[in-house]
N, C-alpha and C positions, 0 to 999 in steps of 0.2 A: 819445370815450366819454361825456361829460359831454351833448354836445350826444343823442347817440340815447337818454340816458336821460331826457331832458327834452323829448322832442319828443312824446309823446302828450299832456303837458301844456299842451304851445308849439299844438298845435292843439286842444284842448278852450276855448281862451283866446281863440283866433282866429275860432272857431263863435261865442263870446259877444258879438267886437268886429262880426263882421260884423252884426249883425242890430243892433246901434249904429250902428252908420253907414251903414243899410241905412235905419234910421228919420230919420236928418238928414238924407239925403237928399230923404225923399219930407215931411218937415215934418209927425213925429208921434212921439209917446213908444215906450219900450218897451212895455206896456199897447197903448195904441192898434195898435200895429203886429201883435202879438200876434193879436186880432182881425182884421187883415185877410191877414196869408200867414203861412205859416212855412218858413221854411229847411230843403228837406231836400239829403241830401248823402249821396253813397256816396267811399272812397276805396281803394287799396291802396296801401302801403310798400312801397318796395323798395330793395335794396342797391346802391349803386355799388360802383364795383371798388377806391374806395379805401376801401368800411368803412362809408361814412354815409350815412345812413338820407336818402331825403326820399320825397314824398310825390305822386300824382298823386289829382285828386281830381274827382268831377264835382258840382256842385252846381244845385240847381235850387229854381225859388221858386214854391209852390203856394198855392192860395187857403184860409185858415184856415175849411173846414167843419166843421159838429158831429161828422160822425161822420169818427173816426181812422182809418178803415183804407184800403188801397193801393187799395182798388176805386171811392172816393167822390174821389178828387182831380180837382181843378178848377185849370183856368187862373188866375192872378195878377188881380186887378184894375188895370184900366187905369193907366199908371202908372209900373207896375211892370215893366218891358221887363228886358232881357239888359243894353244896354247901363250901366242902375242898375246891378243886380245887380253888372257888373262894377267899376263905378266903386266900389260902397261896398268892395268885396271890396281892391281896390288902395289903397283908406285903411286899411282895417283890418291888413292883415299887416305893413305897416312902423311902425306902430303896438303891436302885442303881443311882449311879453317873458315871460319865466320866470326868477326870479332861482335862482340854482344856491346848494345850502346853504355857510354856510362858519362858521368859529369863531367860536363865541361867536352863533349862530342870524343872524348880519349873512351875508347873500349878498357873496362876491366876484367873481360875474360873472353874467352874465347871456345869455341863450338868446334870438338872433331869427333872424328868417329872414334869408336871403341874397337877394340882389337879382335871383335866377332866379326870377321868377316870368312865369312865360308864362302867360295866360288866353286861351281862344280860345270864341268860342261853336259850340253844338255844332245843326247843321242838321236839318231833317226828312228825314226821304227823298222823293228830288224836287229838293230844293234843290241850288243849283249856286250856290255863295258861295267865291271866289277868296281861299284863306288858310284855310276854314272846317274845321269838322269833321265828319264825317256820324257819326248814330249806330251805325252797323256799323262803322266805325271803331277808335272809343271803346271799343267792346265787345271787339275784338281787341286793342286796345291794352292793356283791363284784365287781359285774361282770360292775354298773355304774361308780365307783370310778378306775377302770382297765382302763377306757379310758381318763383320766385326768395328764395331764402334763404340763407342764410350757408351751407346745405352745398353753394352751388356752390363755394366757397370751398375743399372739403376736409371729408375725411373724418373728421376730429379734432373737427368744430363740431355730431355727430350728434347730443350728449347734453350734459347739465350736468356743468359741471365740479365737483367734489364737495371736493377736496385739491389743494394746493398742487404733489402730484407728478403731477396732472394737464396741469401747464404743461410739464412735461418730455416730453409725447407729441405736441408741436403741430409736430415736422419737417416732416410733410407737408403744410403750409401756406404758404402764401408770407411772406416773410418781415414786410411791411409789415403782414397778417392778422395773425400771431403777435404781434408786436409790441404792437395794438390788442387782443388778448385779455389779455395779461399786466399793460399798461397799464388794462383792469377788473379785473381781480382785485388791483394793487395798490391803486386808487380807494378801490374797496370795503369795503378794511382801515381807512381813517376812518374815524372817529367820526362827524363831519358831514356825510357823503352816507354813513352807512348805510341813509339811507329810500330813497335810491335803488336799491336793493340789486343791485348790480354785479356782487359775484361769483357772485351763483344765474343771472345771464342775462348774464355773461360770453361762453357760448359763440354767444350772440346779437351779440354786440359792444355789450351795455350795453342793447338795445333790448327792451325789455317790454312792447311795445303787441302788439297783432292786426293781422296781413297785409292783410287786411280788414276796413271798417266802415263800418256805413249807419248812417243815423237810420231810427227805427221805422219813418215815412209812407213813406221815400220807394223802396219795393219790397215785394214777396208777403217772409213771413216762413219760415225753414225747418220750424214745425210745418204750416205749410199745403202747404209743398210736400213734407214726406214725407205728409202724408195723403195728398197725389194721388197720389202712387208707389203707395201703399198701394190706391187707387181704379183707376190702369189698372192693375196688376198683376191684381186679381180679374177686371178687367173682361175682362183678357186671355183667362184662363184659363175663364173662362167658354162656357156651352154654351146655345145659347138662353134665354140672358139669367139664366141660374140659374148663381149662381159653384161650382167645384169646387173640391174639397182635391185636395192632391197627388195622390190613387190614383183621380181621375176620380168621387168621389163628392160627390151632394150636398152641398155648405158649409150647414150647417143651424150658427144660434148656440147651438140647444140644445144641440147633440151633439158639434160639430165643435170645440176652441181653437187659433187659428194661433196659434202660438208663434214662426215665424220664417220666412221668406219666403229663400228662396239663389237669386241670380241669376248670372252670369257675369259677371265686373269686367273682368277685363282679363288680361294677361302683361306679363312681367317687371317690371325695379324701375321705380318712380316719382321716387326717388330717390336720387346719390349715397351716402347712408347706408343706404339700402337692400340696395344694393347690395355695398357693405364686410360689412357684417353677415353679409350669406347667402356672401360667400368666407370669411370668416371663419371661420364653423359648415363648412364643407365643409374646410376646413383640419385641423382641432381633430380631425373625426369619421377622416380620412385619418389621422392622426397617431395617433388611437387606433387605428385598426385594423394601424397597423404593429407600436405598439409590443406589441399582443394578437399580434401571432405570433410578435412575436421571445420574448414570455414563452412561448407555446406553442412553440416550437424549441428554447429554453432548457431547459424540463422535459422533454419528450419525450428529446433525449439525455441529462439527469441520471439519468434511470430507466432509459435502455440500457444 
């Protein structure tokens, strides 16, 4: 529990050491390096089946232009190869710690990585490299581990645990899950890892980071990409080249306010707790309608 509450820490630490020993390498300061790439990196979190959190991540090294956004990036200056990148990356993570709080504000232990670290570099398309990665790959690889969360776990871990008699409804979990929840909620009751706050992300198993995280460079951002939703939708609905409202009329700004755009998602649940949910309400609403007739059966012969 201790380790998933200090692991978005243990990698904010890890982003600072790499780009340190990313400059020893190449034989230049912080400053100095700053001006010539920056480190960007997308990653997701994902559960193993015993509970703990680790991390796959892709990282890449762009050339430090003026202008920030995803459309202006440039190659690395010469130098600056995969194979650097990967060398500083394998000094850095056996290197950073997170000290875990303990009495009296002194840490009694401390958060690093484990020795699974696999680094592979990732190919263009075309390339045929023995061991390597291709980027449609990576993309499937991220895009499986993006729908994995503790409610594969069970149906108990759909919301925050609020009360202590919340620990009493986690039967339908496995027992080594149940376990590692009750084990954050009692963490949590310290003093000294209150800031880690355990028992509100309990049913997370201690882990309060995002599924998903990029640095700003190194991808389109989502107000760009719902504008485009926003741009081929009209563009869809469009009629030589003049966009329509719903009932086939002109889209004029004067006259016309979209308010909200309804498309087609999808059917059935997305997930496990979804899915509880909607048997649940279909339970509750059955239950109601029986016991509405037994009260209607009951009065009907009172008054016969």
């Amino acid at each position: 529990m201790l380790w998933n509450a200090l692991a978005p820490e243990l990698w904010r630490r890890t982003t600072i050491a790499l780009q340190r020993a990313l400059g020893r390498l190449v034989g230049v300061d912080e400053a100095g390096l700053r001006r010539l790439v920056r480190v960007s990196y997308a990653k997701v979190a994902e559960f193993q089946r015993r509970g703990v959190i680790h991390f796959h991540a892709v990282i890449r090294l762009d050339a430090a232009t003026e202008c920030r956004c995803p459309g202006c990036l440039a190659p690395p200056p010469e130098g600056f190869t995969a194979a650097v990148l990967e060398e500083a990356l394998k000094q850095a993570v056996p290197a950073v710690r997170v000290p875990c709080p303990g009495e009296d504000g002194e840490p009694w232990r401390y958060a690093q990585w484990g020795e699974q670290l696999d680094v592979r570099n990732i190919t263009r398309e075309g390339d045929d490299q023995a061991g390597e990665l291709s980027a449609e790959q990576v993309a499937g690889y991220i895009a499986k581990h993006a729908t994995k969360a503790t409610e594969s776990f069970g149906a108990g871990l759909d919301r925050r645990l609020t009360d202590v008699d919340d620990l009493e409804r986690l039967d339908g979990l496995p027992a080594h899950v149940a376990e590692l929840v009750r084990a954050a909620w009692e963490l949590g009751g310290r003093p000294e890892l209150e800031g880690l706050r355990l028992r509100p992300w309990a049913h997370m198993l201690g882990f309060r980071g995002h599924w998903s995280t990029k640095s700003r460079r190194y991808s389109t951002t989502m107000t760009v990409l719902r504008r485009a939703r926003v741009a081929f939708a009209k563009r869809r609905r469009a009629k030589d080249g003049v966009p329509l409202d719903a009932w086939g009329r002109p889209e004029d700004d004067q006259a016309v306010i979209v308010v909200a755009s309804w498309v087609y998602v999808g059917a059935g649940y997305q997930s496990e707790g979804e899915r509880w949910l909607a048997l649940s309400a279909a339970a509750r609403a059955r239950e109601h309608r029986r016991i509405a007739r037994e009260e209607l059966t009951t009065t009907t012969r009172s008054a016969a």
